[in-house]
N, C-alpha and C positions, 0 to 999 in steps of 0.2 A: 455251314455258315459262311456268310462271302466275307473276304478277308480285307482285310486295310492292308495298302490302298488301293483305293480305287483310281487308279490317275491317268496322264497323258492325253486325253480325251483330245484336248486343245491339237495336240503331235501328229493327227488326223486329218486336216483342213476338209472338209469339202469342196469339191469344185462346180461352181454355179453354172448353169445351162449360159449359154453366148444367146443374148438377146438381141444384140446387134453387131453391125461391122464392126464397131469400135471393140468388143468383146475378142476379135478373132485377128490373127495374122496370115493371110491367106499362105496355100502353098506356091513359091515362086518359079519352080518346077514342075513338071510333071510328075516323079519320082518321091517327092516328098507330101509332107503332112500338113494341117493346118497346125496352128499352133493357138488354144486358146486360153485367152488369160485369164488369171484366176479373180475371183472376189476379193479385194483390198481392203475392201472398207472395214473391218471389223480390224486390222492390222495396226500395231503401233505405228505412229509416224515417223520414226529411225528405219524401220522394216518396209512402210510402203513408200519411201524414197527410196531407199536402195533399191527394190525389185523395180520401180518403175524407170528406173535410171539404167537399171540393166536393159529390162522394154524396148526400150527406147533406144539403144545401142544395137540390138540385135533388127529392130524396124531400119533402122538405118544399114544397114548392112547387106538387109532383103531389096530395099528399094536402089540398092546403088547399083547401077548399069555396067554390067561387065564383070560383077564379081567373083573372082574365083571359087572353085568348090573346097578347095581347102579354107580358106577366108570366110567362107558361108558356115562349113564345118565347126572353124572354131568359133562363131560366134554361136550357134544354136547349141554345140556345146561348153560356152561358156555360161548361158541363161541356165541349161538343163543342172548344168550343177549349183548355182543359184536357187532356183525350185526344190531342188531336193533337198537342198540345206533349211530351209524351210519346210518340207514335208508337203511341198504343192506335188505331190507325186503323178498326179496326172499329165500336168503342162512340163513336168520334165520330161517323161518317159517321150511325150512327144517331140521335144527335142534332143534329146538322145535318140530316136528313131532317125531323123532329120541327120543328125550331127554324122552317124554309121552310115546311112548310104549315101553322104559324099563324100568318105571317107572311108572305105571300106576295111584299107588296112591300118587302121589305127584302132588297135586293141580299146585303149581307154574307153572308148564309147561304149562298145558292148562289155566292157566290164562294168562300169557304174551301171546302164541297164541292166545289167543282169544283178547286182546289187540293189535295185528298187526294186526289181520280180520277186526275188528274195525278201525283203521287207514285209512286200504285202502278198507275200504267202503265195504268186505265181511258178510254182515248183518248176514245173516243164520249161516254160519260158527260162528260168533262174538257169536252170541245167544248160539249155541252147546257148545262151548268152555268154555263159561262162564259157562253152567249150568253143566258142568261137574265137575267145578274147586268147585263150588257152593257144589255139593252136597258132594265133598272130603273136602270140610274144608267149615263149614256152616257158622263160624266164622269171615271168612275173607270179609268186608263190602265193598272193591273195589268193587268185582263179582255181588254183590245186586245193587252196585250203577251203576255200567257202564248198567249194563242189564236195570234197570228202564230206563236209559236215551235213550236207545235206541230205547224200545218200545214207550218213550212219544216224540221222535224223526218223529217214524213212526204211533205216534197218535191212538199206541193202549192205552187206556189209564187206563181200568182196568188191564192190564199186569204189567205197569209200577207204577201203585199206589200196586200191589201186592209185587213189589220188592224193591220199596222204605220203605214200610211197616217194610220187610221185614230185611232191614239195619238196621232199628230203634229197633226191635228188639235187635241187636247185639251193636249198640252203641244209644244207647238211644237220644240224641243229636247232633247226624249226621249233619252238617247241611245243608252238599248236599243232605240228603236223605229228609231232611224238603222243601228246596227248589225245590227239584222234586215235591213232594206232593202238595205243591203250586202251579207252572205249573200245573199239572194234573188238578187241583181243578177249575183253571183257565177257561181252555179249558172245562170244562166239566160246565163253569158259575156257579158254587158253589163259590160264592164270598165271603162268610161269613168264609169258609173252606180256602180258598186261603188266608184271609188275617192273620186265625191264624198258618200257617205256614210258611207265610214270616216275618211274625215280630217275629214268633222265629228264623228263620233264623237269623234275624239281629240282637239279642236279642245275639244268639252264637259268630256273627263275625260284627261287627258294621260296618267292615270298608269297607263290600262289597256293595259297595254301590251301583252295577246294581240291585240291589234287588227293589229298590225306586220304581224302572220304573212299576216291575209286580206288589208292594203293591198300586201302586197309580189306576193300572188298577182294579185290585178286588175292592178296595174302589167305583171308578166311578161306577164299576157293585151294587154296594149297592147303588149306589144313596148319597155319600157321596163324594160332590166336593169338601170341602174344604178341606178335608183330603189327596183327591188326587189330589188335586193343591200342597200343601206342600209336597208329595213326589216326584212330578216331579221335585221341587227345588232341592230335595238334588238326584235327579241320577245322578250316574257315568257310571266310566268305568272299577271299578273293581267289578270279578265275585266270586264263591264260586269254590274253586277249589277240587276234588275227592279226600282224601286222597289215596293212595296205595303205600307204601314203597316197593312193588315189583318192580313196574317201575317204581320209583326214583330212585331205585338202578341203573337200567337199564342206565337212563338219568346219572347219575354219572361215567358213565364209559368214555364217551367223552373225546377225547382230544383234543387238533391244534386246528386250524378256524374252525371245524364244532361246537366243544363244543360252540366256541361265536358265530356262527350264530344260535344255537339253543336258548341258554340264548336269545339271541336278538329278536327270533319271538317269544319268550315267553313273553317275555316282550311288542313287539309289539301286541302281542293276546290282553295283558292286557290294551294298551295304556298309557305303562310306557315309554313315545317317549325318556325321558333321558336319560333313562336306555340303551333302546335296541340300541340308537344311540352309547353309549359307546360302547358295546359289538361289533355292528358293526367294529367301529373303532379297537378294539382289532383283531378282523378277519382279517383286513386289515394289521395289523403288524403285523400276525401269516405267514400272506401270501401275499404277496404285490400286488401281480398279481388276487387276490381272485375279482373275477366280480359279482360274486352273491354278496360280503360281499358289495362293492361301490352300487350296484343297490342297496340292502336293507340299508344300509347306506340313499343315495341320496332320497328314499322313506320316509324314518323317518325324514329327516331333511325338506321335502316338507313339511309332516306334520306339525311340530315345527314351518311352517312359514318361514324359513330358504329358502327362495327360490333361493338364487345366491350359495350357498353349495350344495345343490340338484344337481344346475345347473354341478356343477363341479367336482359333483360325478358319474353323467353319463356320463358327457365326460369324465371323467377320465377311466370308465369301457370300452366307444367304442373304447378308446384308445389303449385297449389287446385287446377285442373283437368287431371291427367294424362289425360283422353279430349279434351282440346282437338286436334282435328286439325291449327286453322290453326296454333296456337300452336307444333304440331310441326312441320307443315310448312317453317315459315318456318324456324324453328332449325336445320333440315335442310339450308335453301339455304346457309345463312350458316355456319354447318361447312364446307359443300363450298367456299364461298368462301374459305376459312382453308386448306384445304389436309387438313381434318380427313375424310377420305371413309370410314374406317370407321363414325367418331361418326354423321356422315350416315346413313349408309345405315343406320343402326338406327333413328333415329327416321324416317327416310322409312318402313321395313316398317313400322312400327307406324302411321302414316299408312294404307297398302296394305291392309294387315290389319282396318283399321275402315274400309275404301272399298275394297273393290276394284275398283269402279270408275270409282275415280279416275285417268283414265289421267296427269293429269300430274304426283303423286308416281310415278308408276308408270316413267313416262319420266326423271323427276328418279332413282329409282332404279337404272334401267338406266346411266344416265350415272356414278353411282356406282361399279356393278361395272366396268364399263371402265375406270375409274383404278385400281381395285383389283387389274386384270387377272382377271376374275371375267366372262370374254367369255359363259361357257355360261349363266351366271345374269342377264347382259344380256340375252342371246338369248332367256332363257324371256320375261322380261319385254315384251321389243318384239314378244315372238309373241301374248302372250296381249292387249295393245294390241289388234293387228292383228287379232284375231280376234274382239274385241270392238267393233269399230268399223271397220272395212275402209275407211274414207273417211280414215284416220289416215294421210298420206302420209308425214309426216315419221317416222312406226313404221315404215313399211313400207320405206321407204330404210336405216334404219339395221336394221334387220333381216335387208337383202338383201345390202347390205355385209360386215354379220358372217359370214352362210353364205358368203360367195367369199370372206373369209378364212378362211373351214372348210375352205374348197377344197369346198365341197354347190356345185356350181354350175345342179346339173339343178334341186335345193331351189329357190337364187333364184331362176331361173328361170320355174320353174312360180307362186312366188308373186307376182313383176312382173306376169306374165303375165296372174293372177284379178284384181290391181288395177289393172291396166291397162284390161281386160275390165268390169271394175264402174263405174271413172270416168276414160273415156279423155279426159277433157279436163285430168287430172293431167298437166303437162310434165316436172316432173319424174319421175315415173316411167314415162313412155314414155320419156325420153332416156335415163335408165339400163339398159332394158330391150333399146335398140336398143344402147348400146355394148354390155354382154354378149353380144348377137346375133351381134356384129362381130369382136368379140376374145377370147372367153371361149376359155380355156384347151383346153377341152376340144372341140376341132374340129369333133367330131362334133354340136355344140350350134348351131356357127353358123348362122346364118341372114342370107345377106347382103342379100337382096331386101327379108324382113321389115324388117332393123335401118334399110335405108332409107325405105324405108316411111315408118318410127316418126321415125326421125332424120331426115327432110326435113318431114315435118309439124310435130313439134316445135319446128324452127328458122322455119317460117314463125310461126307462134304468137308465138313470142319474141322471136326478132330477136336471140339471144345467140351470139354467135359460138364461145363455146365448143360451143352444142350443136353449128350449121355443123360442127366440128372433126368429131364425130360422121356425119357424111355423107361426109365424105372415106374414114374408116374402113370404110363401111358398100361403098363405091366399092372401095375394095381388095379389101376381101375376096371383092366378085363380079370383081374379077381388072379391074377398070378402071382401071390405072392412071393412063392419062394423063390420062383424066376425074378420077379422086382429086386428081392434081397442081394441074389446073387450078384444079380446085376451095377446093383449100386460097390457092393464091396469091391467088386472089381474095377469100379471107376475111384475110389479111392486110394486102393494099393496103387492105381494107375498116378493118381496128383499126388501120393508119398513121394514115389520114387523121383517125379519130377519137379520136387522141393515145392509144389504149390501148396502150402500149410494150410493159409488160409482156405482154400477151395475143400481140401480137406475135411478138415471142421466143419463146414458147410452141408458135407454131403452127408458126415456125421449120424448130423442133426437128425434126419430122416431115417436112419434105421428102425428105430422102435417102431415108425409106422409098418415098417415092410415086415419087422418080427412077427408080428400079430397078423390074427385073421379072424375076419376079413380085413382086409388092408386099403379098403379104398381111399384114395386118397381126399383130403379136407380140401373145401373152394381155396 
């Protein structure tokens, strides 16, 4: 199920195709780039004076005769960082491109670029840029600390324990670059190494307290549970954050409702819901009409528990924008949460209706009609799921469910069988397919050799003693009683010993069938 929230969308801009000269600042060298400017019009008007005012400075600077390259430098990157503070990521990177090659040795440029590659996910770029910035100024511990985190992102992990090193070098007590080290140390089960660079972490900044989480994991890899039962007490949800006053700068440039929808996913990153709800709220009187600022708003106060505020900050958003999907979406959860599942299931089809293929209103829909008792109109929906994406297991269980409460049992059947066929290393739906196999009503369906098959593969995979339960059945039905008996007893001395009581009980239940003979098992 997709989760709340859905937000930032807004933190995205698109950048609109150059329809004309006015659109473009041509390049004023050979060497450099155009520069084209972004769509304003949808922009508060605090935000498109400031960016046109910057424009407007950096045109002047192009057209002045004689202007030095440093002089040119600092203007293209003074707009680039402008752009990015706004999230115009395109017309920045073009002036950060501009700003580096007449400027070559001025780290900043390819740092901040290499900080926007990163952003939106340009890895290789991200890696180049940084190691450029890296080797023009070796001093500056962003470049060491973003680049570790990337590689321990992408799980190289001697690259990234190279450049966390490497911070520490330059600030002795980093305590991002400690906490990378950790990770690294983590993953690589050097538990002993892990756990003395999280507790210098927190030794640096106490108050981070997601740190708990990875010290109590190193602990448990030492075989020290008591140590990391007391750290899972004290995790949070605050992180260790990068220092780099280069892009704080950058963030400081903000003004209008994007500067408080920024503060407010920063704060939402951190799980400061008071905060970022405030900021929200400040978005919302920057700009009344602000729909992202009510959707992230209405998403924070979900959180908070705030559930009839939520409620009435997404109506309030479809209220400017009724093609808001997230806006609906969310409304939708938060009805069904109330108990209101007609309400829901209207605005979820209208979600469906402008996405069809959005399989998880579509699945949030289906879940609608089953409270509704509206099975045939679940059923369409988990079909059409499943037939849009076959790799949808959890569509494809509750679809096979609903046909063998149709009593269609050859229907589930046959379509366990094509998903089973497409991705046999789904467990769950080989285990379901093997008890049908086993028990299905309709005799003539079973198949006891197959359901073993399926239900003895399964259970090695997993190790769930409920599927095991499955194998006993599978034992019946080819008429092997005393093998099914055995079989079962030994899955319950097995959930004795590992305190699952309940499961026990469970399995219990089924012995008298396996006593007796014949022992086939009942639909």
């Amino acid at each position: 199920m997709r989760l709340l929230p859905l937000i930032f969308l807004v933190l995205s801009l698109l950048l609109v195709e150059a329809r004309s000269q006015e659109n473009v600042l041509p390049a004023p060298r050979s060497k450099l780039v155009a520069v084209h400017w972004p769509d304003l019009s949808t922009v508060e008007v605090e935000v498109r004076e400031h960016l046109l005012k910057e424009q407007a400075s950096l045109t002047v600077a192009v057209k002045t005769s004689g202007a030095s390259d440093a002089t040119l430098s600092a203007a293209y990157g003074s707009l680039g960082q402008t752009f990015h503070a706004y999230s115009f990521n395109a017309p920045a990177r073009e002036c950060y491109v501009n700003a580096s090659r007449l400027a070559t040795q001025d780290f900043r440029w390819f740092h901040l670029m290499a900080k926007l590659d990163q952003q939106d996910g340009r890895i290789f770029e991200a890696i180049k840029n940084y190691l450029i910035a890296q080797s023009l100024n070796s001093n500056y511990v962003a470049s060491s600390i973003n680049l570790g985190n990337i590689f321990l992102e992408a799980n190289r992990l001697p690259e990234a324990q190279h450049h966390f090193a490497e911070a520490l070098k330059i600030a002795k007590d980093d305590p991002a670059a400690h906490y990378g080290l950790g990770q690294a140390a983590l993953s690589k089960r050097n538990y002993a190494e892990a756990v003395q660079h999280f507790e210098r972490t927190l030794a640096i900044v106490p108050a981070a307290n997601r740190v708990h989480y990875s010290l109590a994991m190193a602990y448990r890899g030492l075989g020290e549970v008591d140590k990391a039962k007391a750290h899972l007490r004290l995790q949070g949800t605050v992180g260790v954050r990068v220092t780099d006053p280069l892009f704080d700068q950058v963030q400081e440039l903000v003004q209008g409702e994007r500067l408080h929808l920024i503060r407010g996913r920063l704060a939402l990153d951190a799980k400061r819901y008071t905060e970022a709800a405030d900021q929200f709220r400040k978005a919302i009187v920057s700009r009344p009409e602000s729909v992202t600022g009510r959707v992230n708003l209405g998403a924070t106060l979900n959180l908070m528990g705030d559930i009839p505020g939520a409620i009435e900050q997404f109506e309030a958003a479809l209220r400017v924008a009724p093609e808001n999907t997230n806006a609906r979406y969310n409304l939708g959860v938060l009805l069904a949460r109330q108990n209101k599942f007609q309400d829901a299931a209207t605005h979820l089809q209208l979600v469906v209706k402008s996405n069809p293929s959005d399989s998880g209103a579509r699945s949030y829909l289906a879940q609608m009609y089953l409270r509704l008792g509206q099975d045939d109109k679940a059923l369409e929906e988990f079909t059409q799921i499943v037939d849009a994406d076959p790799s949808n297991e959890e569509a494809l269980i509750a679809r096979s469910q609903l046909l063998v409460q149709k009593r269609q049992y050859k229907e589930a059947l046959d379509g366990l069988e094509k998903g089973h066929a497409g991705f046999p290393d789904k467990t769950a739906t080989a285990i379901l397919l093997a008890r049908l196999l086993a028990t299905s009503p309709k005799v003539e369906l079973r198949n006891g050799a197959r359901a073993l098959e399926l239900a003895s593969r399964a259970y090695k995979a997993s190790g769930s003693l409920e599927h095991g339960a499955v194998i006993s059945m599978a034992l019946a039905e080819l008429g092997r009683c005393a093998d099914a008996l055995e079989w079962q007893k030994k899955l319950i001395e097995t959930a004795v010993r590992s305190d699952q009581i309940s499961t026990a009980e469970n399995l219990k239940r089924d012995l008298p069938l396996y006593e007796r003979s014949p022992c086939r098992p009942p639909a």
